[in-house]
C-alpha positions in Angstrom: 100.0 -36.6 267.4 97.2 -35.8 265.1 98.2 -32.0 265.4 101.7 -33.1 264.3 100.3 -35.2 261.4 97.9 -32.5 259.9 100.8 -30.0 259.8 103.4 -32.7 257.7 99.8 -33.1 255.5 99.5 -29.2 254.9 103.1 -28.9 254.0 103.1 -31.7 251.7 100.1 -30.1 249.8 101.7 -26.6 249.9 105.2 -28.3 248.2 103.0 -30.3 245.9 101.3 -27.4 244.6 105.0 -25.3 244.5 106.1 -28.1 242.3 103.0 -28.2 239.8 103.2 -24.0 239.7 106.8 -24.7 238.4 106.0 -26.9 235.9 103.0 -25.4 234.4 104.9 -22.2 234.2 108.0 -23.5 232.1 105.6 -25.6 229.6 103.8 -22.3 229.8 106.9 -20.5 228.6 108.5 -23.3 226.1 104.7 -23.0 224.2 104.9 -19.1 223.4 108.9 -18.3 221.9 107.6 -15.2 220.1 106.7 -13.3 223.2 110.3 -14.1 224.5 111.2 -12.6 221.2 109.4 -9.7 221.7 110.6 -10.0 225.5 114.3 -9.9 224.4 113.2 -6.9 221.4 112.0 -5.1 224.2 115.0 -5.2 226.5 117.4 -4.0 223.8 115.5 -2.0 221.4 116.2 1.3 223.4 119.5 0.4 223.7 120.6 -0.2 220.0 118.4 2.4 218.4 121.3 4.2 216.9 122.6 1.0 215.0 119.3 -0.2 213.9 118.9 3.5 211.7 122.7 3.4 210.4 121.7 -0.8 209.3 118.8 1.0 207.4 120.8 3.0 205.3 123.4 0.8 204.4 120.5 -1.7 202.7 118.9 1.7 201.0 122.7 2.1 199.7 123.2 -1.3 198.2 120.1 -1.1 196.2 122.2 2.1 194.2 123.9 0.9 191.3 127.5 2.1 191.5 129.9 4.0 188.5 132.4 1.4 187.4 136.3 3.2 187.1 137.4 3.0 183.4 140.1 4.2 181.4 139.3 5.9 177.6 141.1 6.8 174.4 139.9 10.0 172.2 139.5 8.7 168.8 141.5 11.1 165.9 142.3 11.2 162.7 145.8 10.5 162.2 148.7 8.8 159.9 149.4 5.0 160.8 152.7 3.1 160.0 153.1 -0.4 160.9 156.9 -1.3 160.6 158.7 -4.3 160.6 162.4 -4.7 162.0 164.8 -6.8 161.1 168.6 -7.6 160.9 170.5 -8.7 158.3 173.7 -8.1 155.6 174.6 -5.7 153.2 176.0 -7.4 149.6 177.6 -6.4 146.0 174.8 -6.8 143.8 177.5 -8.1 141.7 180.3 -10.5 143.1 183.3 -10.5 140.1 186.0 -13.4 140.6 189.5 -11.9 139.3 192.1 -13.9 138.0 194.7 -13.9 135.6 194.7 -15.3 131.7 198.0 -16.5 131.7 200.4 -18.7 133.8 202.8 -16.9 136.1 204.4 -15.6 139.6 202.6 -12.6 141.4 205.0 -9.3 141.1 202.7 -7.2 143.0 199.2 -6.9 144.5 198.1 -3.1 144.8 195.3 -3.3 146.8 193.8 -4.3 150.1 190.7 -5.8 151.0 187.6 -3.1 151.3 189.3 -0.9 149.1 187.2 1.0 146.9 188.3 0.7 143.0 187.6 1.9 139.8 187.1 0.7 136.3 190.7 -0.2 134.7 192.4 0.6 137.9 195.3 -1.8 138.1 195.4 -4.9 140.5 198.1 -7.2 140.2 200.8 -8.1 138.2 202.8 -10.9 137.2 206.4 -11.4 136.0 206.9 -10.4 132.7 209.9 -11.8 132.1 208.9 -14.1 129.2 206.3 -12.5 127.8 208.8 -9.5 127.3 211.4 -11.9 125.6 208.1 -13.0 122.8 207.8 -9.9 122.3 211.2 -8.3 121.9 211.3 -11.6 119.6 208.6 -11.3 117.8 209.1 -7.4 116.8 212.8 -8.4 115.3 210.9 -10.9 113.4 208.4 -8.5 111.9 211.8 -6.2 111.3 213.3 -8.9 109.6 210.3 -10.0 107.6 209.7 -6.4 106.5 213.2 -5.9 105.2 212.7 -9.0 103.1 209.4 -8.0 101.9 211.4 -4.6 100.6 214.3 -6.7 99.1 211.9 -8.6 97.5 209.8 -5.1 96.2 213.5 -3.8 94.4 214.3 -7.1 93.5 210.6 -7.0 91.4 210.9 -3.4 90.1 214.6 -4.9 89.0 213.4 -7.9 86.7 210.3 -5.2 85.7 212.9 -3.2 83.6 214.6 -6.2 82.4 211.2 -7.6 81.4 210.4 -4.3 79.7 213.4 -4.6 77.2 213.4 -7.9 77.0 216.3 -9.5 79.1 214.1 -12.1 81.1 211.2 -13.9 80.0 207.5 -13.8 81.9 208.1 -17.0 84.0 211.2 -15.0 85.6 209.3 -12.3 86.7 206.6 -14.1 87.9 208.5 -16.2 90.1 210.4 -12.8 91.6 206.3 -11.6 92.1 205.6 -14.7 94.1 208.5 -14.2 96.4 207.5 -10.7 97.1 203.6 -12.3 97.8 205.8 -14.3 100.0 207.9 -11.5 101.7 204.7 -9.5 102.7 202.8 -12.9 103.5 205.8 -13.3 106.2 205.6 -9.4 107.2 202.1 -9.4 108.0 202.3 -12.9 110.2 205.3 -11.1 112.3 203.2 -8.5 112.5 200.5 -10.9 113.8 203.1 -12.5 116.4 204.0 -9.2 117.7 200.5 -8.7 118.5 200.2 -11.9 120.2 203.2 -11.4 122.4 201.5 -8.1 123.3 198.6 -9.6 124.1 200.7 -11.8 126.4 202.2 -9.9 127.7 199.4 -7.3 128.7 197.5 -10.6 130.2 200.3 -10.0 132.9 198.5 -7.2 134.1 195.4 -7.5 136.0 192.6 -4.7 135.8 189.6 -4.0 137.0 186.4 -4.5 135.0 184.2 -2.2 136.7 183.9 0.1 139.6 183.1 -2.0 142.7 184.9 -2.4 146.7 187.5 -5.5 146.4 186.7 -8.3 149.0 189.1 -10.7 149.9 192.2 -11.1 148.8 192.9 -14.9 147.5 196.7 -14.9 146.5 199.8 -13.2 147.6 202.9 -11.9 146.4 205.4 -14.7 144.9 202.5 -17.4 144.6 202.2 -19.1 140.9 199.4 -18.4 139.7 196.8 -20.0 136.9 194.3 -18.8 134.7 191.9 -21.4 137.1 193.1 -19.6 140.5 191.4 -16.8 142.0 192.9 -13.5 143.0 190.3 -11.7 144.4 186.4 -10.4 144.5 185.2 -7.3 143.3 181.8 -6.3 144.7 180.0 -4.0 142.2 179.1 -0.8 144.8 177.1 1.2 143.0 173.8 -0.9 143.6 173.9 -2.9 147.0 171.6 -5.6 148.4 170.9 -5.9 151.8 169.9 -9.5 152.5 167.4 -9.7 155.4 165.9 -12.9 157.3 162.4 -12.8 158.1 160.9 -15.5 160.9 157.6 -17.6 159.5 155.4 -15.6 161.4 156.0 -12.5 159.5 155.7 -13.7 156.3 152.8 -13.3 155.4 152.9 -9.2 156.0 155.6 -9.2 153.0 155.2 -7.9 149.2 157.2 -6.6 146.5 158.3 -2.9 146.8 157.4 -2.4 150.3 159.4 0.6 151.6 162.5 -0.3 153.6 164.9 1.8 155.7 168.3 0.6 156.6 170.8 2.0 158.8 174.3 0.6 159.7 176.7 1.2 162.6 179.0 3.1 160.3 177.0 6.0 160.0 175.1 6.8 162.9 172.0 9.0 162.2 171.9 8.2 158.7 169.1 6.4 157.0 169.2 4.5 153.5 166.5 3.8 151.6 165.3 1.4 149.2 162.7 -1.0 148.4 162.1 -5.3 148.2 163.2 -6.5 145.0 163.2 -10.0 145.2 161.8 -12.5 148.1 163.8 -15.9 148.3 160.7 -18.9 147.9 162.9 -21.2 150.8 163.1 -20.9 153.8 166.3 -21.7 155.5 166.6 -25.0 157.5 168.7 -23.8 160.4 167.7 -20.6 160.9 163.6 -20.9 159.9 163.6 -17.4 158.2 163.0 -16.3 155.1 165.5 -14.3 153.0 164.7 -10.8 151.9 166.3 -8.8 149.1 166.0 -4.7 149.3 167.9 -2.9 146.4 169.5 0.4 147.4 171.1 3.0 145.5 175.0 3.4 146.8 176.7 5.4 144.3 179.1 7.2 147.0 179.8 3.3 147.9 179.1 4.1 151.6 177.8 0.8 151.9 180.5 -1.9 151.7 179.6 -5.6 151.6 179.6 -7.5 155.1 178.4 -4.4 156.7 175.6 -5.5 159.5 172.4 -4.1 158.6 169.2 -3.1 160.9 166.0 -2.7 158.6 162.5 -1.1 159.1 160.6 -2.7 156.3 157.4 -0.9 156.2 154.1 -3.6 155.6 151.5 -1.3 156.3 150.4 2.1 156.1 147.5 4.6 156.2 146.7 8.4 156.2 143.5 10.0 158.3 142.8 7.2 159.8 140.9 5.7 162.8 143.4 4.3 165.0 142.4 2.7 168.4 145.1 0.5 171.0 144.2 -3.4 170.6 143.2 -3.8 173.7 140.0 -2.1 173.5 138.9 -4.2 171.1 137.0 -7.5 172.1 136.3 -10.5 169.9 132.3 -11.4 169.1 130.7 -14.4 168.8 130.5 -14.0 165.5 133.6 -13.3 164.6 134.1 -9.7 164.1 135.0 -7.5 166.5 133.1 -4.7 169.1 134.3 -2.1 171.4 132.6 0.1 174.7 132.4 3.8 173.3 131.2 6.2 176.3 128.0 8.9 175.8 127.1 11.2 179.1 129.2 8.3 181.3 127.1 5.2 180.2 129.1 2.9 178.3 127.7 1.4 174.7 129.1 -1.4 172.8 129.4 -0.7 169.3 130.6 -3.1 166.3 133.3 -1.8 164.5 135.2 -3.2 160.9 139.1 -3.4 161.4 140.9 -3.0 158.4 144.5 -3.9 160.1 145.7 -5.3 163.5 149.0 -4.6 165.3 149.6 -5.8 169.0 149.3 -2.1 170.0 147.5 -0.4 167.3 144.4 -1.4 165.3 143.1 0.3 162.2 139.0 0.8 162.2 137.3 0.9 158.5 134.0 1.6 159.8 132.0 1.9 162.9 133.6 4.8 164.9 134.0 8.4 164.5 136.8 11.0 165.4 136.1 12.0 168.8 134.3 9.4 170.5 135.4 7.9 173.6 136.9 4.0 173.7 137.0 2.4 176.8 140.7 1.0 176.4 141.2 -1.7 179.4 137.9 -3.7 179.8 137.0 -4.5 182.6 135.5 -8.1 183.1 132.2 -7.0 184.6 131.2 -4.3 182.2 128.1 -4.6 180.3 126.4 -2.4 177.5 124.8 0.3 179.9 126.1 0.4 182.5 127.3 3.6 184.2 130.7 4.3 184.4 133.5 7.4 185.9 136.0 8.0 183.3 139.0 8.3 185.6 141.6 8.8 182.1 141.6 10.0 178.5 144.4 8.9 176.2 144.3 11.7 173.3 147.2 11.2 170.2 149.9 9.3 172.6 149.7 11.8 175.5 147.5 11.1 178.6 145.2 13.7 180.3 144.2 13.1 183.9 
């Protein structure tokens, strides 16, 4: 039994000394985490040696600063036109009512309407029925009245003899003198009459007072007629208006003989030029746009009123200059403007004077010379030296890879 006893004893001991080797080893372990660092280092650091060198490089890489992709514009000298289009009307710079002086029925009406008339042409007629009859009247009056004025001339140089030898006293002959007065008094106021009925009866006739287009035609054949109605329009040709409407934002772009070119759908291919006369100091309730007056020369009366007009109207222009697109240009704090120029691919801003802005174009007074480099499209993230790869030169409208 005691043999049997010792032997449980020593094995007791022998698990009881296991179990504290166990223990001290893992607190052992738990205490000292950087050698199982350098444990775990060592099992894999043959293994990934390969990755570790290419992970090395790409940090060496970042540290570069890389060239930033930008497109450029080569400054030139050149002529700038900033042009204005609008639509609009053509008109008679003189509108002419035509109507008759005297009561009557149309006879005739010799034209039609866009017809193209001269001075003393002949429009319209009425009946001359009796105007003709006041005149045929009046001119056998003034027949009449002269052959009494000539019966009263013999009937003088009559009682002149019998005066000279003494057959009738001076009151006689005086009395014959004042019916001759009388006779000629009648003669002339025939004569008058006749001219009167003339008058009349040329009023029938309705001519033209100028050279012009007619416009619409107001009365027809077989209507009476009044000195108060209208017959037609003439539109004076020779000088034409074109009447353009001009929106609130443009308004302020506009002055007195600016340079304007019209064309219509009538002649296509063919320009007309003229310049702003006048500029209307309303602007029109309905439409919101300002009316514009050009005056153009139309003496082959090409033009015709009510023609539909398209207008370039010219509000800006300059010779040699520096143009750059809009875009390039950025807005400082101060209130001007600056732009990137490019020098051995670093980029430098630069403050420039602008003389006149277009959404595409801008004119620069001072600040930039012909052939420098303009970055056109800025990009967000580009600062004043940076490095860049110019990937694009714009040159006078025609790119260049």
């Amino acid at each position: 039994m005691k043999k049997k006893y010792k032997k449980i004893l020593i094995g007791f001991i022998v698990l009881w000394l296991v179990v504290f080797a166990v223990v001290w080893g893992v607190t052992l372990f738990k205490k000292a985490p950087g050698k199982k660092m350098d444990f775990m280092g060592m099992l894999s650091r043959d293994k990934g040696q390969g990755t570790s060198d290419k992970g090395s490089e790409l940090e060496a890489g970042a540290g570069q600063q890389e060239a930033l992709p930008v497109r450029c514009y080569k400054v030139a000298l050149r002529d700038f036109k900033d042009e204005l289009p609008v639509m609009g009307t053509v008109k008679g710079s003189l509108e002419i009512t035509l109507k008759f002086e005297v009561n009557g029925i149309i006879d005739a009406i010799n034209f039609r309407e866009g017809d193209l008339i001269y001075k003393e042409d002949l429009i319209a007629t009425i009946n001359k029925k009796d105007a003709q009859l006041k005149v045929d009247y009046s001119k056998s009056k003034l027949e009449s009245a002269k052959v009494q004025s000539l019966a009263a001339q013999k009937k003088l140089e009559i009682h002149k003899n019998l005066y000279d030898i003494g057959g009738i006293i001076k009151a006689k002959l005086e009395e014959v003198e004042l019916e001759v007065r009388s006779a000629e008094l009648q003669a002339e106021s025939a004569e008058v009459e006749l001219r009167s009925a003339e008058s009349e009866l040329e009023k029938t006739n309705l001519y033209a007072p100028r050279n012009g287009v007619m416009g619409s035609r107001d009365a027809e054949v077989g209507e009476f007629v009044t000195p108060n109605d209208k017959v037609a329009t003439l539109y004076d040709t020779m000088k034409v208006f074109v009447e353009l409407g001009i929106v609130e934002k443009d308004i302020e772009k506009l002055a007195l003989d600016l340079d304007v070119i019209v064309t219509v759908d009538a002649y296509q291919g063919m320009n007309f030029t003229g310049r702003v006369d006048n500029i209307f100091p309303v602007i029109e309730g309905k439409s919101r746009t300002l009316t514009l007056r050009v005056g153009i020369e139309n003496e082959d009366a090409m033009l015709l009123p009510g023609m539909f007009a398209r207008a370039l109207i010219t509000v800006a222009e300059f010779k040699n200059a520096i143009v750059v697109p809009s875009m390039s240009l950025n807005k400082s704090d101060e209130g001007g403007y600056t732009l990137f120029t490019v020098d051995e691919n670093t980029v430098r801003s630069r403050p420039v004077e602008v003389a006149y802005v277009t959404t595409d174009y801008s004119v620069i007074a001072s600040g930039l010379y012909e052939g420098e480099l303009v970055v056109v499209d800025t990009p967000q993230e580009l600062k004043d030296g940076m490095s860049v790869d110019v990937i694009e030169v714009q040159e006078s409208g025609v790119e260049e890879e």
